[in-house]
C-alpha positions as a Markdown table, in Angstrom:
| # | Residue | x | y | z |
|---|---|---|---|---|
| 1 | Unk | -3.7 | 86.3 | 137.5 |
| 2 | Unk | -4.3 | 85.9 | 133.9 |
| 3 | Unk | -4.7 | 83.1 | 131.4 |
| 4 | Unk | -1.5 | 82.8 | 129.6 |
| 5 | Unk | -1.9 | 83.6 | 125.9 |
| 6 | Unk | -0.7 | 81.7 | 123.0 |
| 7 | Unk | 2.1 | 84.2 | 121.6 |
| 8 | Unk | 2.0 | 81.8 | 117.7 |
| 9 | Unk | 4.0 | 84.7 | 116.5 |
| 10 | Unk | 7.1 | 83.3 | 118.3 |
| 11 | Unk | 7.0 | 80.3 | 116.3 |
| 12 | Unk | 7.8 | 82.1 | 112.7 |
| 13 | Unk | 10.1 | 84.3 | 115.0 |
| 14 | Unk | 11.9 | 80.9 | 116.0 |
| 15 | Unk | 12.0 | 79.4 | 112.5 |
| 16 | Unk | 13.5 | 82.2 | 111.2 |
| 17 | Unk | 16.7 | 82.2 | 113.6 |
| 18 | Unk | 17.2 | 78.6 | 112.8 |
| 19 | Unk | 16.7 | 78.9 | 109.4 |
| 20 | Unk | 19.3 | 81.6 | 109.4 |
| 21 | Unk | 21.9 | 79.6 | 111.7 |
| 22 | Unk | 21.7 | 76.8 | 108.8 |
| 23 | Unk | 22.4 | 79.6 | 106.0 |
| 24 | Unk | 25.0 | 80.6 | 107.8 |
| 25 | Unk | 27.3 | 77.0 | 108.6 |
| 26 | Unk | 26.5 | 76.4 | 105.3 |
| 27 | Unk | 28.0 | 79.3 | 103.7 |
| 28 | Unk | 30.5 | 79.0 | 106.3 |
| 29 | Unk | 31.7 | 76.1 | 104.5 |
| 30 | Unk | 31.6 | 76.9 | 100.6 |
| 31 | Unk | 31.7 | 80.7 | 100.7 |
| 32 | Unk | 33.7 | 81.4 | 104.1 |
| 33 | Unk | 34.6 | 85.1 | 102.4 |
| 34 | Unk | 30.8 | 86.0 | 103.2 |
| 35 | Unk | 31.7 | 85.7 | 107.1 |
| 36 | Unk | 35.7 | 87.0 | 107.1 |
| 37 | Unk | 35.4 | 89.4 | 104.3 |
| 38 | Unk | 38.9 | 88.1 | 103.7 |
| 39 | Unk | 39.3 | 88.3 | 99.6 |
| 40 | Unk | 41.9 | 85.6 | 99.7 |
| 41 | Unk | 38.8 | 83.5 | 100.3 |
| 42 | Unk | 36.8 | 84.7 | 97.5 |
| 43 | Unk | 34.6 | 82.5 | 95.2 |
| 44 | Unk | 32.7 | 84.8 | 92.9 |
| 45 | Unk | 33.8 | 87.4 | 91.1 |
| 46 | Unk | 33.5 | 91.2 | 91.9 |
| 47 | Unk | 34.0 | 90.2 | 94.8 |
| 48 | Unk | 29.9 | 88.9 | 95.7 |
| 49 | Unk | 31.1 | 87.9 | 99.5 |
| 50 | Unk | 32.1 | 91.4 | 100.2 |
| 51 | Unk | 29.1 | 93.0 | 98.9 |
| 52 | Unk | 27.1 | 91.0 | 101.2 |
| 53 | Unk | 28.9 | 90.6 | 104.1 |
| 54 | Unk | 29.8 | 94.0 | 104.8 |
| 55 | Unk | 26.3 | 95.5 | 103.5 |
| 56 | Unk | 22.7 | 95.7 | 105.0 |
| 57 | Unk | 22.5 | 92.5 | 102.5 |
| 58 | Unk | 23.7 | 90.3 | 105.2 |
| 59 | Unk | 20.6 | 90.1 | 106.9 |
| 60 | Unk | 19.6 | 87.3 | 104.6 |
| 61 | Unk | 22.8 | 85.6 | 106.6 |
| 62 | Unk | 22.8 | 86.8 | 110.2 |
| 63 | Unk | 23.4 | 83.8 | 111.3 |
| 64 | Unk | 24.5 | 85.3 | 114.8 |
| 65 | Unk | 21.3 | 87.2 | 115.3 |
| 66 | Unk | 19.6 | 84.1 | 114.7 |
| 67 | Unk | 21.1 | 82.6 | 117.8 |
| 68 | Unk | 20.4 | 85.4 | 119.7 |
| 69 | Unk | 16.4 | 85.7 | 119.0 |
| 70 | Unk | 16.7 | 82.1 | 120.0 |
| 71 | Unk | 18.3 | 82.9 | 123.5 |
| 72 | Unk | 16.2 | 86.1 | 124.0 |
| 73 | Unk | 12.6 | 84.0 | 123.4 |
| 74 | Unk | 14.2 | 81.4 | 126.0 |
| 75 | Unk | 14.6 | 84.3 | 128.6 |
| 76 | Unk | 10.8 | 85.7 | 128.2 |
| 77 | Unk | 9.3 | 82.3 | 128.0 |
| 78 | Unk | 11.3 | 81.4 | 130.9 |
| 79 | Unk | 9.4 | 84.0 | 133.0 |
| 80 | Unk | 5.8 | 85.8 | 131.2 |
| 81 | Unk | 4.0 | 82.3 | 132.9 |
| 82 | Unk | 5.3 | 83.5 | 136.5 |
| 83 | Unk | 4.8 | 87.1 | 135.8 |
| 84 | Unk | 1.0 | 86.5 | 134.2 |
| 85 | Unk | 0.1 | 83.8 | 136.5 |
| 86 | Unk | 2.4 | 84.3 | 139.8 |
| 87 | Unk | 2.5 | 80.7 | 140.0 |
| 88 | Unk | 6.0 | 80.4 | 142.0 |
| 89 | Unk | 6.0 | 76.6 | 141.6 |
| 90 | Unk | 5.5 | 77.2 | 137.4 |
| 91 | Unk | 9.5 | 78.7 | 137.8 |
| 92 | Unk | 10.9 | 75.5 | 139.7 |
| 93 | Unk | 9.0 | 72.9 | 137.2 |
| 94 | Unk | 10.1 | 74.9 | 134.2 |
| 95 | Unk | 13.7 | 74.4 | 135.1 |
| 96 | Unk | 13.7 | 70.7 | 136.2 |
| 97 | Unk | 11.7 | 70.0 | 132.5 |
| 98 | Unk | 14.1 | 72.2 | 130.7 |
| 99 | Unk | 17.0 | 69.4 | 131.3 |
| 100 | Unk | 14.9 | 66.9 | 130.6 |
| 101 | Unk | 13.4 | 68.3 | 127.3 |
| 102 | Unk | 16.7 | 69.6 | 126.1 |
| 103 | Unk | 18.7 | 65.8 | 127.5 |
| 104 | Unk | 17.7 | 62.9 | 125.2 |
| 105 | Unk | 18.0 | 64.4 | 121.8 |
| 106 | Unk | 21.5 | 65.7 | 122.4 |
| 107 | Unk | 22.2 | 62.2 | 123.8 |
| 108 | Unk | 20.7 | 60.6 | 120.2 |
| 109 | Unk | 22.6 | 62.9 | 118.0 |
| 110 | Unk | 25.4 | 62.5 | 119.7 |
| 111 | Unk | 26.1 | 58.5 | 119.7 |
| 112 | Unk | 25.0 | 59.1 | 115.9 |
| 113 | Unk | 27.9 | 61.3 | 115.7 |
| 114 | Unk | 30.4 | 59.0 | 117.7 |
| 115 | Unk | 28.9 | 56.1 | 115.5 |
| 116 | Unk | 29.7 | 58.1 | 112.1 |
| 117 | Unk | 33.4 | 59.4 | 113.0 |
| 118 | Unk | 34.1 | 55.7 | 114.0 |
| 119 | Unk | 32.9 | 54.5 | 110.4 |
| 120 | Unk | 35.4 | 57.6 | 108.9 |
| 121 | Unk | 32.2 | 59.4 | 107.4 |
| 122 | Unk | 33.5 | 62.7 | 108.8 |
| 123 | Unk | 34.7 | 64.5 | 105.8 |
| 124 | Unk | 34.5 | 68.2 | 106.9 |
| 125 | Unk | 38.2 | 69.0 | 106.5 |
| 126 | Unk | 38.6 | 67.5 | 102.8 |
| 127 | Unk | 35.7 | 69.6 | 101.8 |
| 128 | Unk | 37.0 | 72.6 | 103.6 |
| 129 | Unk | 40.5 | 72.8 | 102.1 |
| 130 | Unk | 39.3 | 72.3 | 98.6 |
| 131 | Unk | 36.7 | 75.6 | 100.1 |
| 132 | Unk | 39.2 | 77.4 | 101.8 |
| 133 | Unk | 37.1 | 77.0 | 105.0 |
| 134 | Unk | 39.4 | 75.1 | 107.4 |
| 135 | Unk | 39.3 | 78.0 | 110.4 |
| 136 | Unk | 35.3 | 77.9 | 110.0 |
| 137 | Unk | 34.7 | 74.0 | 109.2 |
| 138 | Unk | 37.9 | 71.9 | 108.6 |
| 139 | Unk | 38.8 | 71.1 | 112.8 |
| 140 | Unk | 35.8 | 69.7 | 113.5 |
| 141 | Unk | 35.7 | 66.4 | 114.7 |
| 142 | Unk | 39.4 | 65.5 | 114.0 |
| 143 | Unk | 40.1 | 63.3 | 117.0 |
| 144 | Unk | 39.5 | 60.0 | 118.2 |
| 145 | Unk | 35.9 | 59.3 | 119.1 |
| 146 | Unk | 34.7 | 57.8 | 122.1 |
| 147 | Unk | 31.1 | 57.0 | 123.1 |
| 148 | Unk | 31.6 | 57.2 | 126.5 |
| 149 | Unk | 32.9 | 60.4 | 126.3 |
| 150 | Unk | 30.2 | 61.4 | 124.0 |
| 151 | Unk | 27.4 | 60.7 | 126.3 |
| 152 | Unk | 29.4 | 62.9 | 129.0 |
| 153 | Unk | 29.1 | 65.8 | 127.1 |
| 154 | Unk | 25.5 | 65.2 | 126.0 |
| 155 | Unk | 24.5 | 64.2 | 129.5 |
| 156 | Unk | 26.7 | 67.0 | 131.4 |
| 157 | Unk | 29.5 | 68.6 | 130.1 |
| 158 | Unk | 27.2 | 70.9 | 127.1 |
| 159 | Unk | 24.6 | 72.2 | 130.3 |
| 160 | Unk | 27.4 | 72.7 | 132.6 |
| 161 | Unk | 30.6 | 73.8 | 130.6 |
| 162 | Unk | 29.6 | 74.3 | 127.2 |
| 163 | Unk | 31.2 | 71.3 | 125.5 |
| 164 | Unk | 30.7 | 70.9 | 122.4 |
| 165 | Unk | 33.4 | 68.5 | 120.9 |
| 166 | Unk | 31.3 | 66.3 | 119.4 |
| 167 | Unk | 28.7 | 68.9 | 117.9 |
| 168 | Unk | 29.8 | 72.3 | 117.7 |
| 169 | Unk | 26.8 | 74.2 | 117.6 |
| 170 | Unk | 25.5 | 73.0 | 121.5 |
| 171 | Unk | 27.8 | 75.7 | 122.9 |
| 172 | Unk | 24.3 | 77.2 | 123.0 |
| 173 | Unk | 23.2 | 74.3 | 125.6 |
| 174 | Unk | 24.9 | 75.6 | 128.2 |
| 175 | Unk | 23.3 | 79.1 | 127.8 |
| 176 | Unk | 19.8 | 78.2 | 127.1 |
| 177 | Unk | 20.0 | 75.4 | 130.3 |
| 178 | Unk | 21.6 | 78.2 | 133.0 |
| 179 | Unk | 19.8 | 81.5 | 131.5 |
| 180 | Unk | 16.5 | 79.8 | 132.4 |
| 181 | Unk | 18.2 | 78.6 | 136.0 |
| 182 | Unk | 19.6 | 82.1 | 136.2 |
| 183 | Unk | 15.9 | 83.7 | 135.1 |
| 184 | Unk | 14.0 | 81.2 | 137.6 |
| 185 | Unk | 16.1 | 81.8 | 140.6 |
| 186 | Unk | 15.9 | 85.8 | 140.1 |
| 187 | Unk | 12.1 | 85.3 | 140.1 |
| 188 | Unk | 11.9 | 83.1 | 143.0 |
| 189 | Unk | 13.9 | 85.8 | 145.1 |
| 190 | Unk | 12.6 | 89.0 | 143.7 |
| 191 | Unk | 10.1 | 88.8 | 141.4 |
| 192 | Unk | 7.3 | 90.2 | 143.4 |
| 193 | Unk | 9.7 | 92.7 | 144.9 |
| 194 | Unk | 10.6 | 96.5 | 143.5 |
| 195 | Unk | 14.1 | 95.7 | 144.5 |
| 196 | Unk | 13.8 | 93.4 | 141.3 |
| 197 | Unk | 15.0 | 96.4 | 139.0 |
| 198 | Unk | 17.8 | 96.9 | 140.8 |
| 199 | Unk | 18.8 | 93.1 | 140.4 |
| 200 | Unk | 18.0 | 93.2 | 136.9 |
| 201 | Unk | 20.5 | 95.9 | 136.2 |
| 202 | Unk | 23.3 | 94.4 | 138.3 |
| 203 | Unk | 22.8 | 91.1 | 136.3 |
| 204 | Unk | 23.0 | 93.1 | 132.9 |
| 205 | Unk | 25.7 | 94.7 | 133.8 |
| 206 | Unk | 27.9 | 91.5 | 135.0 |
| 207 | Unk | 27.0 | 89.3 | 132.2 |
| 208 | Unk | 27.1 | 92.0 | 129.6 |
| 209 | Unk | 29.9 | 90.6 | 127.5 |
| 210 | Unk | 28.2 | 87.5 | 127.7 |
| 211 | Unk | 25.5 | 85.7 | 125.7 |
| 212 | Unk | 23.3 | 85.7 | 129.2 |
| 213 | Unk | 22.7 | 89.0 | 128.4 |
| 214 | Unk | 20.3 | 88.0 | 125.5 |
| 215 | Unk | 18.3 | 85.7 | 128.1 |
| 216 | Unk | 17.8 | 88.1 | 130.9 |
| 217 | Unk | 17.0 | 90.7 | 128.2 |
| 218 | Unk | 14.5 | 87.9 | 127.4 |
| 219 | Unk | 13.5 | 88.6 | 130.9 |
| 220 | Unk | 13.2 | 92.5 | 130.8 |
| 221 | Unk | 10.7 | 92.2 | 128.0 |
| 222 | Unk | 8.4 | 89.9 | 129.7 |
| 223 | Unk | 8.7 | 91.9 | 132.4 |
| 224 | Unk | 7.3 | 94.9 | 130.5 |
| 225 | Unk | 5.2 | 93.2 | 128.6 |
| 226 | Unk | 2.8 | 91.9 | 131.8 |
| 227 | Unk | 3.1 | 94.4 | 134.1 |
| 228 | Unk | 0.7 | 96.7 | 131.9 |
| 229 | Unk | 3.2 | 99.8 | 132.2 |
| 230 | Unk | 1.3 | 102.6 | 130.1 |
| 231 | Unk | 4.4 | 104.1 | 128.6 |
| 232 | Unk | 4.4 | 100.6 | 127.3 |
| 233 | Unk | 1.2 | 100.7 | 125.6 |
| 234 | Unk | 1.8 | 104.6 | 124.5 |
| 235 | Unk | 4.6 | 103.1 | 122.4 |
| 236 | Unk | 2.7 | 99.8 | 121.1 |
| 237 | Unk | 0.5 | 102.4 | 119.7 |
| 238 | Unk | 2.7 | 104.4 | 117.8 |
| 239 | Unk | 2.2 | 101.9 | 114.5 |
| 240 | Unk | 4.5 | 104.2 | 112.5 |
| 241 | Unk | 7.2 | 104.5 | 115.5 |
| 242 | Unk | 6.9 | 100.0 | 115.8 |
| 243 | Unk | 7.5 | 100.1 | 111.8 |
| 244 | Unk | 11.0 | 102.2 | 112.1 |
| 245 | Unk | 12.5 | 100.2 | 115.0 |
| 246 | Unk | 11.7 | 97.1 | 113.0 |
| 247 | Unk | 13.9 | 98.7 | 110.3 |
| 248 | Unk | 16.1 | 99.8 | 112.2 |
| 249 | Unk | 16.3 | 96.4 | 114.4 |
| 250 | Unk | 17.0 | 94.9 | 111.0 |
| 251 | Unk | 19.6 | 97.1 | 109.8 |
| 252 | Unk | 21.6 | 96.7 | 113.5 |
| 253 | Unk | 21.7 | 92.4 | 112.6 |
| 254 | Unk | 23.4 | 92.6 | 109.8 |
| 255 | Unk | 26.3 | 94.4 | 111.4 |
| 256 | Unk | 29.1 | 92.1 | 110.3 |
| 257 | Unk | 30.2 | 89.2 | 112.7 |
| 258 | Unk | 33.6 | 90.0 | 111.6 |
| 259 | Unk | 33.4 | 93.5 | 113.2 |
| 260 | Unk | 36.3 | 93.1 | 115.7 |
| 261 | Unk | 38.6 | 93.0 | 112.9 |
| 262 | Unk | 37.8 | 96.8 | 111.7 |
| 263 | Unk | 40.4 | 97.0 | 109.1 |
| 264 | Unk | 38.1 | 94.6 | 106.8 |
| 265 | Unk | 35.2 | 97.2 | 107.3 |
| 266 | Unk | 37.1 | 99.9 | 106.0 |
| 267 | Unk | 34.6 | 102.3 | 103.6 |
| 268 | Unk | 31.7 | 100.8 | 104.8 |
| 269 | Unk | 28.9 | 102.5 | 107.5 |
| 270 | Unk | 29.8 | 99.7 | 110.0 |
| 271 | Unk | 33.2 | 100.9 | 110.5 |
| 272 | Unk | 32.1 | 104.3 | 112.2 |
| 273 | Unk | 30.3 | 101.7 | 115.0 |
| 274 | Unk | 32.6 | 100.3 | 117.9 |
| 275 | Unk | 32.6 | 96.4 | 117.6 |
| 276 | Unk | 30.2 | 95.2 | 119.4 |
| 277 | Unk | 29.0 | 92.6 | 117.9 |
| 278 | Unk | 27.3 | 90.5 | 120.3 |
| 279 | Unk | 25.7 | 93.5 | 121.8 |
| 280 | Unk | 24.5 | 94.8 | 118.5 |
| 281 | Unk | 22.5 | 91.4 | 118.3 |
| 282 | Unk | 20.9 | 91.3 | 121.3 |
| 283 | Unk | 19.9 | 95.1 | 121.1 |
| 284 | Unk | 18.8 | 94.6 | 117.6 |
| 285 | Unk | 17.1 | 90.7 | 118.7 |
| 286 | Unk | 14.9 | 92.9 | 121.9 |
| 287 | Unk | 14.1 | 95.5 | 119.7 |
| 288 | Unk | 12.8 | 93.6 | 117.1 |
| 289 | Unk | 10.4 | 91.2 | 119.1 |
| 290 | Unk | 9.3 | 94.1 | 120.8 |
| 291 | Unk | 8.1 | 95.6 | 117.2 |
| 292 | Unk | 6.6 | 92.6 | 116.1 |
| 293 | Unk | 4.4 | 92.8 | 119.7 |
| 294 | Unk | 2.7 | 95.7 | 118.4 |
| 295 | Unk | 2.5 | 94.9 | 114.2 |
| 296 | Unk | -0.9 | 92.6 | 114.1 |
| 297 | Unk | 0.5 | 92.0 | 109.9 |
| 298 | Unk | 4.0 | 90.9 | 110.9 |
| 299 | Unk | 2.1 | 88.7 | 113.6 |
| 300 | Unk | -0.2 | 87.4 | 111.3 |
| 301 | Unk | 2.3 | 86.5 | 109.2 |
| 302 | Unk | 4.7 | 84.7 | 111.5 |
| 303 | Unk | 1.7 | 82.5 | 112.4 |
| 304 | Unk | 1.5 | 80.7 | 109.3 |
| 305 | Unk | 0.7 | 77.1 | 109.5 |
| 306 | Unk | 4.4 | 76.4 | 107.9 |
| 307 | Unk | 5.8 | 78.2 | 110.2 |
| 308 | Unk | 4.2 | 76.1 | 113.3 |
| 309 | Unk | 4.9 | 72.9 | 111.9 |
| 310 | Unk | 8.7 | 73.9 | 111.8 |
| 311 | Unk | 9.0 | 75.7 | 114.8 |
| 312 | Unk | 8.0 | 71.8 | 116.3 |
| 313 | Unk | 11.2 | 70.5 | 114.7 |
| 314 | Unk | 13.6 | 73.3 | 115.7 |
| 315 | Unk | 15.0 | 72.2 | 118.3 |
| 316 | Unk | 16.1 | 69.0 | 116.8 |
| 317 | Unk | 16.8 | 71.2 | 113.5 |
| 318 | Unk | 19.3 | 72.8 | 115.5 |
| 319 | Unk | 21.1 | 69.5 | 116.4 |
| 320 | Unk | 21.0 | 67.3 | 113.6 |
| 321 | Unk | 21.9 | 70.1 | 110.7 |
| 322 | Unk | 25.7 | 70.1 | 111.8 |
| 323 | Unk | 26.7 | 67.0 | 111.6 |
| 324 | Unk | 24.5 | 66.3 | 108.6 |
| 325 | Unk | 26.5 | 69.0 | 107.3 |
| 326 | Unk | 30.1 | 67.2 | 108.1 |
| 327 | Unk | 29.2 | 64.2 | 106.6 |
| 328 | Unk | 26.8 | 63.5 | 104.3 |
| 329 | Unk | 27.2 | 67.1 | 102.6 |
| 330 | Unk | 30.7 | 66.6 | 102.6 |
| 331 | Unk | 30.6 | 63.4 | 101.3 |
| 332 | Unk | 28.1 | 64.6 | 98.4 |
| 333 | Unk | 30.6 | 67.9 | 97.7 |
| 334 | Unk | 33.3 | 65.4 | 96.9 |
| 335 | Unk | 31.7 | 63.3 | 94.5 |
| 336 | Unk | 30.2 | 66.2 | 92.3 |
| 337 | Unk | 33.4 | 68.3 | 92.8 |
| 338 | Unk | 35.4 | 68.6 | 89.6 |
| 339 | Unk | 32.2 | 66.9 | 87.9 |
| 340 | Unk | 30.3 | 70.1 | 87.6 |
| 341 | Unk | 30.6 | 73.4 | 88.2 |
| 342 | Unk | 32.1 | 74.6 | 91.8 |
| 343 | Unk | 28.6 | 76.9 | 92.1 |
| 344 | Unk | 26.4 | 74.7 | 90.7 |
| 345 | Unk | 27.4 | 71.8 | 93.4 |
| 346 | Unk | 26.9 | 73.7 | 95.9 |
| 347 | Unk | 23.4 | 74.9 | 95.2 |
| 348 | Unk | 22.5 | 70.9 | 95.0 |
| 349 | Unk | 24.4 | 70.3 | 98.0 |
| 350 | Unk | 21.9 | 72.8 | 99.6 |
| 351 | Unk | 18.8 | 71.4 | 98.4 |
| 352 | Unk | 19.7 | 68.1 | 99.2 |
| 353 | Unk | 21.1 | 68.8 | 102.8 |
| 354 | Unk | 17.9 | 71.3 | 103.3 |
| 355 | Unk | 15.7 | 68.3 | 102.6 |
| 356 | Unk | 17.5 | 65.4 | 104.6 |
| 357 | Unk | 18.2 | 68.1 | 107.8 |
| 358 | Unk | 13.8 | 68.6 | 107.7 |
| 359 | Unk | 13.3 | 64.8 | 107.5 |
| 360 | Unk | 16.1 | 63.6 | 109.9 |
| 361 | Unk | 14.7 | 66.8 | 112.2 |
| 362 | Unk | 10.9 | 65.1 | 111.6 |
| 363 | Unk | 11.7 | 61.8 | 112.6 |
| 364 | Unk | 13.8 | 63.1 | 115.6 |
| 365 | Unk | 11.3 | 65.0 | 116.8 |
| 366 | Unk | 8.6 | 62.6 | 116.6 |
| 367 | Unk | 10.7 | 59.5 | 118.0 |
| 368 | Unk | 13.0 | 60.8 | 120.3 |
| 369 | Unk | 12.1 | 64.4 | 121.5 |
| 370 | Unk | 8.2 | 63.8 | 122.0 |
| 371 | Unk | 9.0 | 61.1 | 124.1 |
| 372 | Unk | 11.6 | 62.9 | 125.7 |
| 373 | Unk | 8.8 | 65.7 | 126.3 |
| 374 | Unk | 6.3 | 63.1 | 127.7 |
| 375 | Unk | 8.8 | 62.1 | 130.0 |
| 376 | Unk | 9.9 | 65.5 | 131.2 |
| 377 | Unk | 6.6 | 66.0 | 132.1 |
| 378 | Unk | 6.3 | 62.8 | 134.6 |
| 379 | Unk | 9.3 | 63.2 | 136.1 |
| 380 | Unk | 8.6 | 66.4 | 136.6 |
| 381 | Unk | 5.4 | 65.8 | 138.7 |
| 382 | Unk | 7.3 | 63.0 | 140.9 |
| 383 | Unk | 10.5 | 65.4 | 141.5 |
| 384 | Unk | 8.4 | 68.3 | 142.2 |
């Protein structure tokens, strides 16, 4: 057995994918060319959107990847405690918390949500007609609310099913909740058995057009990460080798999310590469942590003190920046539009929505997800 090590590293690693699915439904909104590439959407000249969607530029979006790093840490934390401890009972506690970590925020934001559509302050599709952004932004939201059937979806419906009527972005519920289900119930069967490869590749290979595949690939790395494999630690070593496949991790995200329509990639390097886009993210998302395992510098820099602090509100970053997004932003967009500048709106929408998304994010960690944690942990020990 051994002690299990604080990875601080993953922190920056998490703040990073949020921060990028932010940029990302923001842009989405105001700029929905950088994400379809489609010049009918265009809102700069010379035609910016393209030159950063469909070029190694999009990293600073990558919005996608983002999600992905998020689903692939899920996956190793899921199961490097079992494979450095071999506590069996660590994989059965870890799955009944996960629900009740994950639970009461979603429940908060979403009554907030029902709340605001009943008071009309969802103004998403105004916005995005006067953007051009109604495929991307302008649906959401556009039915008659109900609490009660806003508390099913944040108490069942996003873990089982993936609803997310209320708050788009908790499709990702559902993965993160069954991924780590998945992960714990591989683990408990045949984790301590070489068979365990064999059911590792199986699962790849059913869920492989799936966003699963990002958590069990989650799992594949802790499993080479603790099992002190010396072709592991050969390649760790190779500093200049780690550098490259950074790089090259890098350049793989900002493959365009756009890529199954291949027609709007014509001319650039991504259209000689089949679209697969999800794949290219979760290939790029292993990759990449695996690099910054063996890069003391990149680790050293992803352990900032900033970057800890964040990571503590990501989770309710995650939930609140959507729907702060559809209402307040939107409301703000409409008063300074045709006041100012279309560009120079949106850059103080940004810092205004930036700031308000990291204070609503404090005070929902702090008041409901702490408490949420606390209580995770003593049902856990009466349950279990």
């Amino acid at each position: 057995m051994q002690k299990v090590e604080r990875l601080d590293y993953l922190n920056g690693i998490k703040v990073l994918a949020f921060l990028r699915v932010f940029r990302v439904h923001f842009l989405n909104i105001f700029y929905p060319g950088f994400y379809s590439l489609d010049p009918s959407v265009f809102h700069t000249k010379h035609g910016v959107e393209y030159m950063v969607g469909a070029t190694p530029l999009n990293l600073i979006i990558a919005g996608k990847f983002g999600v992905r790093l998020f689903l692939i840490i899920s996956g190793f934390l899921a199961a490097r405690r079992f494979f450095m401890t071999g506590d069996e009972k660590a994989l059965s506690e870890g799955a009944v918390k996960k629900y009740f970590r994950l639970v009461f925020p979603i429940v908060a934001v979403n009554l907030l949500i029902a709340l605001a559509m009943y008071g009309g302050l969802y103004h998403n599709y105004e916005v995005a007609v006067i953007a051009d952004s109604v495929d991307l932004f302008g649906n959401y939201n556009r039915f008659p609310p109900s609490v009660w059937e806003a508390l099913r979806e944040a108490f069942v419906g996003c873990f089982l099913t993936g609803a997310n009527a209320y708050n788009g972005p908790i499709w990702f519920i559902q993965i993160e909740f069954l991924g780590t289900l998945f992960v714990a119930a591989i683990l408990a069967l045949v984790g301590r058995k070489k068979a365990r490869f064999v059911v590792y590749a199986a699962v790849c290979v059913i869920f492989v057009q799936t966003d699963f595949l990002a958590v069990f690939v989650g799992l594949l790395l802790a499993e080479i990460f603790y099992h002190d494999y010396k072709w592991v630690a050969w390649l760790k070593e190779q500093k200049a080798l780690m550098w490259v496949l950074l790089a090259g991790c890098l350049l793989v995200a900002t493959y365009p999310p756009i890529g199954d329509l291949n027609d709007r990639l014509g001319g650039t390097v991504y259209a000689l590469f089949p679209a697969k886009v999800m794949l290219y993210y979760t290939a790029a998302g292993a990759g990449f942590l695996f690099a910054v395992s063996a890069l003391k510098p990149v680790q050293k820099l992803l352990s900032m003190r900033l970057f800890s602090w964040l990571s503590k509100i990501s989770y309710c970053f995650y939930l609140v920046h959507f729907p702060i997004l559809c209402t307040v932003t939107s409301m703000l967009f409409l008063r300074l539009h045709g006041r100012m500048n279309y560009h120079l709106s949106v850059v103080v929408c940004y810092v205004i929505t930036f700031a308000l998304v990291i204070l609503v994010s404090y005070v929902m960690h702090r008041f409901v997800e702490k408490p949420g944690i606390r209580l995770a942990e003593k049902l856990t020990k009466k349950l279990l």
